[in-house]
VOGU-3710 file (C-alpha; in Angstrom, 3 decimals, decimal comma):
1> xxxxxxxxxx> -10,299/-23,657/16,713  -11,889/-22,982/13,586  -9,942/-25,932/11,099  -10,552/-24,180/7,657  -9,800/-21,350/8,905  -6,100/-22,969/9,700  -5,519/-24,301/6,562  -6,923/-20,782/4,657  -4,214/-19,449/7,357  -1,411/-21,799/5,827
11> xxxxxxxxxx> -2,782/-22,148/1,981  -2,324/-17,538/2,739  1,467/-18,311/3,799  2,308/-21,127/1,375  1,369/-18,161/-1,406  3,506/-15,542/0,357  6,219/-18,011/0,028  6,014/-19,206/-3,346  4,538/-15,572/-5,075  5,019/-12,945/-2,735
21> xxxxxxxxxx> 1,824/-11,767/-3,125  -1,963/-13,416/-2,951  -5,174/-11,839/-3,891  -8,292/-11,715/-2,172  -12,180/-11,267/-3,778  -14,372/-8,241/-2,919  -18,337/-8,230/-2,900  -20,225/-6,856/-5,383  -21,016/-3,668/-3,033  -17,757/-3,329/-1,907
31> xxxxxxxxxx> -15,920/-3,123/-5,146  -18,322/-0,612/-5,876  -17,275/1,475/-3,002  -13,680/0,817/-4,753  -14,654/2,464/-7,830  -16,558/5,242/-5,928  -12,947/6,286/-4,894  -11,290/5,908/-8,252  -13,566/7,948/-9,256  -13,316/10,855/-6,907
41> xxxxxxxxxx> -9,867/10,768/-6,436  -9,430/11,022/-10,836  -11,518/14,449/-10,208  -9,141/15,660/-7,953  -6,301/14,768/-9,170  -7,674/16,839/-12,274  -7,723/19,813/-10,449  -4,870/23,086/-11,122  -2,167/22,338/-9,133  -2,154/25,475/-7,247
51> xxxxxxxxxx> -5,362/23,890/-5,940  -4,167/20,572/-5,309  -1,335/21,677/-3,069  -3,425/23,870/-0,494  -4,423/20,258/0,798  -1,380/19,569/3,135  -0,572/19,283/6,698  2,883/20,163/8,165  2,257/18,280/11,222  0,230/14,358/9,961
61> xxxxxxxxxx> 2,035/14,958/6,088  -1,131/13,541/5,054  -2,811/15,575/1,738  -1,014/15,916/-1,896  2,182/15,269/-2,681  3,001/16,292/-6,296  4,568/14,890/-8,838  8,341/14,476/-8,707  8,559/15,166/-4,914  8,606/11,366/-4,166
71> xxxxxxxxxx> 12,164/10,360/-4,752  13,171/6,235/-4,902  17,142/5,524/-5,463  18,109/9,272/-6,261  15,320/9,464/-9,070  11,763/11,792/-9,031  8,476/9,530/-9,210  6,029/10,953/-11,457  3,539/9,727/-9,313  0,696/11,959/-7,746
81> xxxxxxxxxx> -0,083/11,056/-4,201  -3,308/11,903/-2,056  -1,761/10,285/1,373  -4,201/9,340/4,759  -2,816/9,057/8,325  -4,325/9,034/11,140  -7,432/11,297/10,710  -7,053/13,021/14,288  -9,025/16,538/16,148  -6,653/19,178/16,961
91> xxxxxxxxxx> -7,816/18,117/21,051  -6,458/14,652/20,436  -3,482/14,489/23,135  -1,195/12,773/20,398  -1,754/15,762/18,316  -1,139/18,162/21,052  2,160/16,672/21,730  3,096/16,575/18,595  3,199/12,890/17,144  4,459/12,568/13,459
101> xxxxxxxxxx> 1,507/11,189/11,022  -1,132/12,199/13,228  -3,371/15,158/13,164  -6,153/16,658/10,998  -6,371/15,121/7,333  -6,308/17,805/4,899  -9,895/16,791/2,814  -10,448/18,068/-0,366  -14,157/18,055/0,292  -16,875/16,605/2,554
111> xxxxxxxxxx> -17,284/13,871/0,133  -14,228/12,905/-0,717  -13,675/12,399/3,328  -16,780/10,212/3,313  -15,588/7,522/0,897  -12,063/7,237/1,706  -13,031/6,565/5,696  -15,817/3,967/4,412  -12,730/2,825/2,316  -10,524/2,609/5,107
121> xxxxxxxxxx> -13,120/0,919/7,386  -13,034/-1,660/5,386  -9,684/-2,362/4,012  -8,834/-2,255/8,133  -11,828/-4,911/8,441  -9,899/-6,877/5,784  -6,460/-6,514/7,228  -7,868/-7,923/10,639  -8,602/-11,104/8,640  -6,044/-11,272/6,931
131> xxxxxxxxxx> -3,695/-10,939/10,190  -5,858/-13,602/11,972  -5,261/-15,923/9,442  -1,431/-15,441/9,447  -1,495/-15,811/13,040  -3,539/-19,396/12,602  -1,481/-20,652/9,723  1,841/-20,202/11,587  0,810/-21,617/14,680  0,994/-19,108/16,827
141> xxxxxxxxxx> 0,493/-19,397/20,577  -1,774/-16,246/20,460  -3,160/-16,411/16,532  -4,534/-13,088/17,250  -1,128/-11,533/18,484  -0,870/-9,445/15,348  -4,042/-8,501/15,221  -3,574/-7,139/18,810  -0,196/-5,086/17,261  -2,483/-3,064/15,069
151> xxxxxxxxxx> -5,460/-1,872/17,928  -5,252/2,082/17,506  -2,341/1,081/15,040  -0,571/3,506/12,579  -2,525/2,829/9,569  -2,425/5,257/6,020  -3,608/4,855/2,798  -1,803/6,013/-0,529  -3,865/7,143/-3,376  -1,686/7,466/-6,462
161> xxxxxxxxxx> -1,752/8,540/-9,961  0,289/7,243/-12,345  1,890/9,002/-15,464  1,120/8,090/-19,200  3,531/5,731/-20,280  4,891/8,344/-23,018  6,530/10,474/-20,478  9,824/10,566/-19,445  11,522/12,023/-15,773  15,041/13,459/-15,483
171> xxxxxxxxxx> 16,776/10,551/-15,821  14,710/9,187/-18,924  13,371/6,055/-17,099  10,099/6,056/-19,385  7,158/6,741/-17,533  8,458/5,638/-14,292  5,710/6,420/-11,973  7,752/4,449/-8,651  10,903/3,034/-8,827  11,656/-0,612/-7,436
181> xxxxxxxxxx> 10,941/-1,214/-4,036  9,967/-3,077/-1,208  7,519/-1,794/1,076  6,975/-1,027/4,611  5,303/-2,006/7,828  2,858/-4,662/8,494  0,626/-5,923/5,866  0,035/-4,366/2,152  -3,567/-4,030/0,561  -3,834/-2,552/-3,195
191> xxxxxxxxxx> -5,956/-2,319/-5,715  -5,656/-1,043/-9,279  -7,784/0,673/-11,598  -8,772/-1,404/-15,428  -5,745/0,833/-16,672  -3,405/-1,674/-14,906  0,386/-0,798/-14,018  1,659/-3,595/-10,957  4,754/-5,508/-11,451  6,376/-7,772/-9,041
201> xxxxxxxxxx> 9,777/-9,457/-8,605  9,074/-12,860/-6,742  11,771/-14,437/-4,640  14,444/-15,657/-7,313  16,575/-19,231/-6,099  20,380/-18,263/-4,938  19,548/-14,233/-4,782  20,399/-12,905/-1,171  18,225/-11,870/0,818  17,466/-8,377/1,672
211> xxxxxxxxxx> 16,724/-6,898/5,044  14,836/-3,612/4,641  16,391/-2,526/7,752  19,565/-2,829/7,149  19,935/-2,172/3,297  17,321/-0,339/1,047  16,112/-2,083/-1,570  15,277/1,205/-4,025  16,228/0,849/-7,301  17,194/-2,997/-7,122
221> xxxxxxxxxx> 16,638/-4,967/-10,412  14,979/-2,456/-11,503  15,782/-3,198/-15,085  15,724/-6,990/-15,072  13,089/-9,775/-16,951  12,139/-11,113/-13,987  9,553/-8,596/-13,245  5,640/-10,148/-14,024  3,202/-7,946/-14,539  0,093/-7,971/-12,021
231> xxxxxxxxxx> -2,636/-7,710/-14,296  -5,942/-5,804/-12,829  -9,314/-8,129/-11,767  -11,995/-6,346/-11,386  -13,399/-6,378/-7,506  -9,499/-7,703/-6,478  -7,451/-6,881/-3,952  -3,663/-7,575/-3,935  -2,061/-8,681/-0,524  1,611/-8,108/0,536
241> xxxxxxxxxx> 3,317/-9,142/3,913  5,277/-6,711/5,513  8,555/-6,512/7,107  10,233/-9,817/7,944  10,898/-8,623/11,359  7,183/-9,530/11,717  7,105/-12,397/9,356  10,462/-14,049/10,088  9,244/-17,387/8,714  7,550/-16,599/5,856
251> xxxxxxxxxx> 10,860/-15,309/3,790  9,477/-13,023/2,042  11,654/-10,637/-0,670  9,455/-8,473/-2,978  10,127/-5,795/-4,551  7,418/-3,888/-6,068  7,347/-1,724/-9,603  4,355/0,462/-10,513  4,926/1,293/-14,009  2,197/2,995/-16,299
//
């Protein structure tokens, strides 16, 4: 067994555990593949809307999801989405019988497919890694058991765009573009454009702790000082564990505000 590899595994955890949250360097060439997608995805979220919202499937609900339809603790996100599942053919046999999240990915153009796969190729790469070395830094019998969880796995991608901080939605939060939250399945990667906009809540001495699966944590402490904000690093990625039914030892209890 690979010894720096088992302490990078544990040195991964202790940060979980004290920050909720650890970042990770890209190359040179990868970050710009990064900014390849910024960049496409700003041109189409500039398009009309009426064009933006022919690219949806009923069946995957990957495409566009427009502002305000995202809703976190009874409030709209202003947030623009551009959402990836499981890019499938029509012949696929999951398709066929109908399985939720996968199916044909509605691309806005040949090009815009292109980078977001080489995007997701290797952001999956990375989250391989990065589930290795959880698996080696808590000792796991089989340190690639999570890695194994994920072959053929449910993976997406959310490409979002944030509202000018001016703006206000129905319930005057000020340019709320998500609401306080913690996220979902496995293992988080995000990145951020120079503009900025990631907040975190780390774990906070005598709080409870909350079980996503038994109590939703939208909207909580929304409004509090504890918050820090995440400030963008060019060729960065942030990191997130997932649900603690995966990572029972690791404790984690984020909650996550995008704000811009």
């Amino acid at each position: 067994m690979d010894e720096e590899a088992v302490i990078l595994g544990k040195a991964l955890i202790d940060s979980w555990r004290k920050d909720d949250i650890l970042q990770i360097t890209m190359t040179p060439e990868e970050g710009d593949l990064l900014r390849q997608s910024y960049e496409i995805s700003k041109a189409f979220f500039e398009l009309p809307h009426a064009e933006k919202s022919k690219y949806v499937d009923d069946q995957s609900y990957a495409g566009y999801i427009a502002s305000g339809e995202e809703i976190t603790d009874g409030i709209a996100d202003y947030s623009e989405i551009f959402t990836v599942f499981k890019d499938l053919p029509a012949t696929d046999t999951r398709v066929r019988d109908k399985w939720p999240c996968h199916g044909p990915c509605p691309w806005p153009s040949p090009e815009y497919e292109h980078v977001m796969k080489q995007l997701m190729g290797l952001l999956g790469q990375s989250g391989r890694k990065l589930l290795k070395l959880v698996g080696l830094g808590l000792g796991l019998k089989d340190p690639d058991a999570l890695v194994h969880l994920t072959k053929d796995g449910w993976h997406h991608m959310h490409v979002l765009r944030f509202p000018q901080v001016d703006r206000t939605n129905g319930n005057d939060k000020a340019g709320r573009g998500i609401g306080s939250h913690t996220d979902y399945g496995l293992l988080v990667i995000a990145s951020q454009t120079d503009v900025g906009g990631l907040f975190v809540r780390p774990p906070v001495h005598g709080e409870d702790n909350i079980e996503n699966w038994e109590k939703s944590a939208a909207g909580l402490h929304e409004d509090d000082d504890k918050w820090i904000f995440v400030p963008p690093v060019e060729n960065t990625l942030t990191v997130f564990p997932g649900s603690r039914s995966l990572y029972p030892e690791i404790r984690s209890r984020r909650v996550n505000l995008w704000h811009r």
